[in-house]
TORBA-168450 format. One record per residue: residue number from 1; residue in three letters; x negated, z negated, y negated of N, C-alpha, C in turn. Coordinates in nm, 3 decimals. Layout:
# TORBA-168450
SITE|resi|resn|n_X|n_Z|n_Y|ca_X|ca_Z|ca_Y|c_X|c_Z|c_Y
SITE|NUM|ALA|X|Z|Y|X|Z|Y|X|Z|Y
...
***
This chain:
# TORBA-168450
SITE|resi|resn|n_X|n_Z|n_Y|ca_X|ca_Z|ca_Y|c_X|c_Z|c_Y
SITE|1|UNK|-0.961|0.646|-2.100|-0.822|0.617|-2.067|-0.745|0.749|-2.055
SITE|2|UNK|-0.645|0.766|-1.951|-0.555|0.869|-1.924|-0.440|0.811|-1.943
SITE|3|UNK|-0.385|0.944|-2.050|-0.253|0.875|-2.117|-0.103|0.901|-2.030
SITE|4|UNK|0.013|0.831|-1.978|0.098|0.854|-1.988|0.207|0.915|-2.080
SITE|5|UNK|0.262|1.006|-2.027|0.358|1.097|-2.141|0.511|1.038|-2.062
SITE|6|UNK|0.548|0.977|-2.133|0.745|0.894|-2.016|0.778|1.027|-1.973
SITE|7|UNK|0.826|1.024|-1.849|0.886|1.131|-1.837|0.813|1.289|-1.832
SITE|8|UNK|0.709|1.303|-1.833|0.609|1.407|-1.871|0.471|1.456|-1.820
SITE|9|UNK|0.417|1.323|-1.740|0.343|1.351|-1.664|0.221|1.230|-1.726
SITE|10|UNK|0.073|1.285|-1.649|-0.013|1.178|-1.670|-0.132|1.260|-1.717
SITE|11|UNK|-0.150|1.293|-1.871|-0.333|1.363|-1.875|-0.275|1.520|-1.888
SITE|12|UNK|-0.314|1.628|-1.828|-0.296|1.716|-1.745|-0.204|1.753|-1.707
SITE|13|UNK|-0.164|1.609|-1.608|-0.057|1.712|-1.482|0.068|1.673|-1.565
SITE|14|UNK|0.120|1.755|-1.522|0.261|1.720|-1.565|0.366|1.731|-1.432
SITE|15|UNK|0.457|1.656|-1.444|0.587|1.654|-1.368|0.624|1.796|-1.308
SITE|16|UNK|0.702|1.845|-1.176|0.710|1.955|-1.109|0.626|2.079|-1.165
SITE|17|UNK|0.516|2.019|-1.148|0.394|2.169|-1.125|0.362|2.126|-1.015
SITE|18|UNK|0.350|2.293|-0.955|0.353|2.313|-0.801|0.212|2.228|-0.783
SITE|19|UNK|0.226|2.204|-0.599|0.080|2.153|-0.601|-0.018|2.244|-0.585
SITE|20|UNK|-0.052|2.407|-0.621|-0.143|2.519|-0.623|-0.179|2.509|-0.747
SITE|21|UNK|-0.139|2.448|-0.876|-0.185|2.452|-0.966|-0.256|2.295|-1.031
SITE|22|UNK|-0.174|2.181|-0.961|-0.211|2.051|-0.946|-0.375|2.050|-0.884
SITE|23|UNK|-0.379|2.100|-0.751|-0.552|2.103|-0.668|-0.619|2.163|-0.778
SITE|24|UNK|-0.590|2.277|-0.850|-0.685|2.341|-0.932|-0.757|2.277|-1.049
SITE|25|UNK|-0.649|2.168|-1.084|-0.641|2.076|-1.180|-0.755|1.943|-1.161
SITE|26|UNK|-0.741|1.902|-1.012|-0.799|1.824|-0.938|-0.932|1.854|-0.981
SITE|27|UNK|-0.990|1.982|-0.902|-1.117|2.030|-0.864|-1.188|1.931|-0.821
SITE|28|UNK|-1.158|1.819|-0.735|-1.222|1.727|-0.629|-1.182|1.745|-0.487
SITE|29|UNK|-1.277|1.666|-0.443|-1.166|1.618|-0.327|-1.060|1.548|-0.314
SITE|30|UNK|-0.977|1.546|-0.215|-0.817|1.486|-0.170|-0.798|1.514|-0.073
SITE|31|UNK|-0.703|1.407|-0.009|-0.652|1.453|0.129|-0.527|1.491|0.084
SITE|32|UNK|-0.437|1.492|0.223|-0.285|1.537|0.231|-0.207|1.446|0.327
SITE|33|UNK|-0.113|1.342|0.279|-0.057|1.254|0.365|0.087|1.292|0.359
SITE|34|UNK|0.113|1.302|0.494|0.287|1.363|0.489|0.408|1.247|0.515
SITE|35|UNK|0.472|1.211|0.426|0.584|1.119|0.421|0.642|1.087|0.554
SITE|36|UNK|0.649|0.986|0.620|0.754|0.978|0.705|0.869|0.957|0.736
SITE|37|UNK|0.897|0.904|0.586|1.043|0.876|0.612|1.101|1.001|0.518
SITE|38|UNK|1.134|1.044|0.449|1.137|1.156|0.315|1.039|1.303|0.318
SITE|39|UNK|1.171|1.386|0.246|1.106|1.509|0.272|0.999|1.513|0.182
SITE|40|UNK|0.843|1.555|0.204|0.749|1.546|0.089|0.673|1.483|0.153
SITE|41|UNK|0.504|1.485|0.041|0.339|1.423|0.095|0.310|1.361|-0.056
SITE|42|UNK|0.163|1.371|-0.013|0.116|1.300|-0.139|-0.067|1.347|-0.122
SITE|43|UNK|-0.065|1.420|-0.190|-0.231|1.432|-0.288|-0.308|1.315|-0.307
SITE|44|UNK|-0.429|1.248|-0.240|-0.434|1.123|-0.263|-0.599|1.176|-0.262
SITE|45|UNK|-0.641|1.096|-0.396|-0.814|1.158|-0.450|-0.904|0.987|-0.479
SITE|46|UNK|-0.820|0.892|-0.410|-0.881|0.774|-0.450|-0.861|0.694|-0.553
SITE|47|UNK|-0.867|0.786|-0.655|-0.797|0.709|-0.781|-0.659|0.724|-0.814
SITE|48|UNK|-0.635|0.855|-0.771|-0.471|0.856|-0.762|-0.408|0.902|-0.653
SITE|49|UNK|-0.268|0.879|-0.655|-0.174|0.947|-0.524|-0.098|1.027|-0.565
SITE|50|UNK|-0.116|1.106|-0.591|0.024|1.231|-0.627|0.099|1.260|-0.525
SITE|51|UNK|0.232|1.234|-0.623|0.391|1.212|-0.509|0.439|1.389|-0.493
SITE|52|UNK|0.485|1.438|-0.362|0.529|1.573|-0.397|0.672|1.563|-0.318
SITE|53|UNK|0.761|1.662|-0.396|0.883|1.661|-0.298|0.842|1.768|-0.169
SITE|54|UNK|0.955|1.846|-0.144|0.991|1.917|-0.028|0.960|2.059|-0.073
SITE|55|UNK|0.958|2.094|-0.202|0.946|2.184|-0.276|0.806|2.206|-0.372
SITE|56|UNK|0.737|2.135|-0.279|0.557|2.118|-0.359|0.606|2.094|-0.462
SITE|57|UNK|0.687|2.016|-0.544|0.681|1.990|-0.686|0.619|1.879|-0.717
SITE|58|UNK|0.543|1.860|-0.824|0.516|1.691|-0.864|0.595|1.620|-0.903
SITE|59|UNK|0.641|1.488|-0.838|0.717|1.391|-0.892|0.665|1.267|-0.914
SITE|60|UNK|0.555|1.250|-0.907|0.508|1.094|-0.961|0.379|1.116|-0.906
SITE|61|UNK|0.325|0.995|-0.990|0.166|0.958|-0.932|0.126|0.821|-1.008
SITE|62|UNK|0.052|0.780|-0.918|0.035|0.641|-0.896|-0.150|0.619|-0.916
SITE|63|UNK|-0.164|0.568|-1.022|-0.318|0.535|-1.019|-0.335|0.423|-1.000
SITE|64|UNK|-0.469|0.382|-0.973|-0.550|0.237|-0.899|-0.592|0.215|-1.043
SITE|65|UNK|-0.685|0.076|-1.044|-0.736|-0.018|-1.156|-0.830|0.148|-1.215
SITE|66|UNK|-0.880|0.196|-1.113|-1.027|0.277|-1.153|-0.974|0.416|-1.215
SITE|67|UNK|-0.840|0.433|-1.209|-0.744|0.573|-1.308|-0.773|0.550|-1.429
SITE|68|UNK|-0.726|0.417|-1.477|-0.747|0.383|-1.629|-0.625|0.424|-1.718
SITE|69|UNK|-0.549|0.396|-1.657|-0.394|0.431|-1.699|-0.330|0.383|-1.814
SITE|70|UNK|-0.264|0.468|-1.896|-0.210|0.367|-2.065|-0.092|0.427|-2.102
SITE|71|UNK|-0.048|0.361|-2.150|0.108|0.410|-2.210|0.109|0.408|-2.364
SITE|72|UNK|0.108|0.432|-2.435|0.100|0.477|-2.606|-0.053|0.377|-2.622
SITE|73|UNK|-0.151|0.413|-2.567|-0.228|0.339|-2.553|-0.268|0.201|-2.514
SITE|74|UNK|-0.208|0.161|-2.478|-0.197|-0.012|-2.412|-0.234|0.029|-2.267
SITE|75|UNK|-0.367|-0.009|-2.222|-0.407|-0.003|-2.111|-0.364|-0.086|-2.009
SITE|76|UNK|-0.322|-0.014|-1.890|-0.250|-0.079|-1.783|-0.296|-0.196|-1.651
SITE|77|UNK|-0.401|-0.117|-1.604|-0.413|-0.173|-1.430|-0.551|-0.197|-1.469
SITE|78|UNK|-0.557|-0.345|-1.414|-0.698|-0.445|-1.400|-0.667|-0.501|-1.526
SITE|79|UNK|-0.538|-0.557|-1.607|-0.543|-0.647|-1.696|-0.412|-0.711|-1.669
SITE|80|UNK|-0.419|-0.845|-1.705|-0.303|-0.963|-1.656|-0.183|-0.913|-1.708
SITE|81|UNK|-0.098|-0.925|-1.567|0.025|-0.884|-1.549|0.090|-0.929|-1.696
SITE|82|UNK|0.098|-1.082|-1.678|0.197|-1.107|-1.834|0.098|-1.059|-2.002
SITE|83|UNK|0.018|-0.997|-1.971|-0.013|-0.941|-2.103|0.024|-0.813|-2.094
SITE|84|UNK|0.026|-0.706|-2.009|0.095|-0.594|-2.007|0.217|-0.591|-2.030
SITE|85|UNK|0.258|-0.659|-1.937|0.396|-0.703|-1.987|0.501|-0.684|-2.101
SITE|86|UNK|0.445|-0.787|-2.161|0.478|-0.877|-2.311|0.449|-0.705|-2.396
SITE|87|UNK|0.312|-0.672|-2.352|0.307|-0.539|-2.475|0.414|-0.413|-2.376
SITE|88|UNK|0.429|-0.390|-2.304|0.531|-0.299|-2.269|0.673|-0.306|-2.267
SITE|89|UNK|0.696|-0.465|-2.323|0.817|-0.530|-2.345|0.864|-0.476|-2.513
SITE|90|UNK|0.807|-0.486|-2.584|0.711|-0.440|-2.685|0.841|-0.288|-2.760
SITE|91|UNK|0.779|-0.194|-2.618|0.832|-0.062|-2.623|0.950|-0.045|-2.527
SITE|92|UNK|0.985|-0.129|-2.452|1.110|-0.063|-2.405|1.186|-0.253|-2.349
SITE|93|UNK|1.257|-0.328|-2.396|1.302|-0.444|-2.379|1.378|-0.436|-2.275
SITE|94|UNK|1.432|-0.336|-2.197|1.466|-0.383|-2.098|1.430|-0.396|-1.945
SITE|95|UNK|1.243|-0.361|-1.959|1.163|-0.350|-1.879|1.236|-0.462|-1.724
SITE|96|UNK|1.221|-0.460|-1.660|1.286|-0.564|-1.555|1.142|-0.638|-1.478
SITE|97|UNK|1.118|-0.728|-1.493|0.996|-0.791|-1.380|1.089|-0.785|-1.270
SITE|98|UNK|0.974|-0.776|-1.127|1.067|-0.812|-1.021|0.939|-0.913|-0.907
SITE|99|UNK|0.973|-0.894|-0.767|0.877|-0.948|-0.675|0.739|-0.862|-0.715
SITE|100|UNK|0.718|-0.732|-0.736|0.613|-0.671|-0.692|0.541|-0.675|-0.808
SITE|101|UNK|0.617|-0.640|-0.954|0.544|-0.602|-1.026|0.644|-0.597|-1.177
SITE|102|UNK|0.667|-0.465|-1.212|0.768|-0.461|-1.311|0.793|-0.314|-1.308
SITE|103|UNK|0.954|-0.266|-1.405|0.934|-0.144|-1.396|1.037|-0.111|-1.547
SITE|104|UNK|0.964|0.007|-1.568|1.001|0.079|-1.733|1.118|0.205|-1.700
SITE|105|UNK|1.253|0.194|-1.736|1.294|0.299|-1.673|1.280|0.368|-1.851
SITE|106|UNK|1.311|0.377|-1.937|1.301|0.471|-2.046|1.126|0.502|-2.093
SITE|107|UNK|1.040|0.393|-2.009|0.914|0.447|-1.996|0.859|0.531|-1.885
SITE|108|UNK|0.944|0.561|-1.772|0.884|0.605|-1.644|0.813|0.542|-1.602
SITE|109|UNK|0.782|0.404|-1.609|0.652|0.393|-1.517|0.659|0.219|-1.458
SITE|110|UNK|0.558|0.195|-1.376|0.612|0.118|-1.281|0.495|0.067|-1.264
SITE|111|UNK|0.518|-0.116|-1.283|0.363|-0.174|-1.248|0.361|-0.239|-1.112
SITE|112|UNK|0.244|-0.221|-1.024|0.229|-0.319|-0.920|0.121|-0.420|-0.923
SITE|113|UNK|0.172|-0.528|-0.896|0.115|-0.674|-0.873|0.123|-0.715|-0.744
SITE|114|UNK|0.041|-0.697|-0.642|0.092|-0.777|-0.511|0.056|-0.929|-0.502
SITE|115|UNK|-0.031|-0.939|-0.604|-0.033|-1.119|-0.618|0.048|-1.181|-0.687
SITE|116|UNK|0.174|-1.095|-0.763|0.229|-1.198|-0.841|0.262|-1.325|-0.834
SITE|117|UNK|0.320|-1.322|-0.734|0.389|-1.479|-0.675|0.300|-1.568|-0.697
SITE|118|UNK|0.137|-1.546|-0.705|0.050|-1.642|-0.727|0.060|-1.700|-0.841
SITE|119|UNK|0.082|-1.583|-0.974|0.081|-1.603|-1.091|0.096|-1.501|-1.164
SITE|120|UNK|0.156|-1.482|-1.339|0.199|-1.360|-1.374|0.055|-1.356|-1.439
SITE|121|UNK|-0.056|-1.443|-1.451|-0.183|-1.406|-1.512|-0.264|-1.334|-1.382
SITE|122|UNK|-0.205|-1.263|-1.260|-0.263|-1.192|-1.201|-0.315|-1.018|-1.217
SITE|123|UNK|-0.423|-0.988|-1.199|-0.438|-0.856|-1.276|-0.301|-0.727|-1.149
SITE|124|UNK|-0.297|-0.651|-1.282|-0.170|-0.518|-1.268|-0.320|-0.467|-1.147
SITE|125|UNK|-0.222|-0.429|-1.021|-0.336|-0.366|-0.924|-0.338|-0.179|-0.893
SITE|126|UNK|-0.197|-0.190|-0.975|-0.153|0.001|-0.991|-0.021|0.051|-1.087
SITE|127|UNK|-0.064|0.168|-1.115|0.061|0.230|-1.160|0.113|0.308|-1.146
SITE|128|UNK|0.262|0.307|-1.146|0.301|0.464|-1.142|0.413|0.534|-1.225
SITE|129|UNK|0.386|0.621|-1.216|0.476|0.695|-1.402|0.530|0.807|-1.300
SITE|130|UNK|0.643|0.839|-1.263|0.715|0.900|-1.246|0.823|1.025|-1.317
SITE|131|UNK|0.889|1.136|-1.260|0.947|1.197|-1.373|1.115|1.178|-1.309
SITE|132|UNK|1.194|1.247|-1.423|1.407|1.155|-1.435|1.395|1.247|-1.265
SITE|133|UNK|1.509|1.106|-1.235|1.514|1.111|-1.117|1.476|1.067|-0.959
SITE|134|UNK|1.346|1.025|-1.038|1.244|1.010|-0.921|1.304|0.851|-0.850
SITE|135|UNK|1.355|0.780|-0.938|1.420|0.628|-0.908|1.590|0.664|-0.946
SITE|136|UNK|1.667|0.658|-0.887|1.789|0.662|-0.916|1.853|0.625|-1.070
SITE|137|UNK|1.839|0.468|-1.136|1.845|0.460|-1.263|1.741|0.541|-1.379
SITE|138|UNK|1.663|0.639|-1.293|1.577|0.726|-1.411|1.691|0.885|-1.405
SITE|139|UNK|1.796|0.889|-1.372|1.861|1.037|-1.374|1.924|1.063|-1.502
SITE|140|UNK|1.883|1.178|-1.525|1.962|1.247|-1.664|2.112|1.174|-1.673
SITE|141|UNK|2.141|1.174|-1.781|2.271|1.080|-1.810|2.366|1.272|-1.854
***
């Protein structure tokens, strides 16, 4: 399991480190996909997508079921939405469910479900932990 730090990064990387020291970090392969709508790309190695601004900084990253993603240890993606949930409800109560998934703003991080609508016992299909800022209600107060 690779731990989420709120606000801090994921494992390793941490939040605005350039991406010259992020690849080094990598030491895999990745491509490079350039945003189209927004200034910034994204580092994408299969298991994760690393978000970059305009300024090669890191601002988020997003892992698949196969990252193995956890937040004070409560493992995230490939286990049923309403059991993540309920335990990430746990640590921050005002978590918000929505259409896609759910999202932690004093946790940074953000679950996706694209089956929800089927059911909230559908498995979490990604995550992403972001650093302040990166979502408008995550900005320094």
């Amino acid at each position: 399991m690779v731990e989420i730090t709120p606000y801090v990064g994921v494992g390793e990387l941490r939040f605005d480190m350039h991406c010259d020291e992020v690849s080094k970090l990598l030491g895999e392969e990745y491509r490079r996909i350039d945003n189209r709508y927004t200034p910034g790309y994204m580092l994408c190695t299969g298991k994760l997508n690393l978000h970059f601004n305009a300024d090669d900084r890191l601002t988020a990253i997003e892992g698949s079921v196969d990252a193995g993603l956890c937040c004070q240890g409560i493992p995230l993606a490939g286990r049923p939405f309403n059991e993540v949930y309920k335990a990430l409800k746990a640590l921050d109560p005002e978590i918000k469910a929505d259409r896609d998934g759910a999202i932690s703003y004093r946790l940074g991080i953000g679950l996706y479900v694209p089956t929800i609508k089927k059911s909230k016992k559908e498995p979490v299909q990604g995550v992403i932990a972001f650093r302040r800022g990166y979502y408008d209600k995550s900005k320094p107060e």
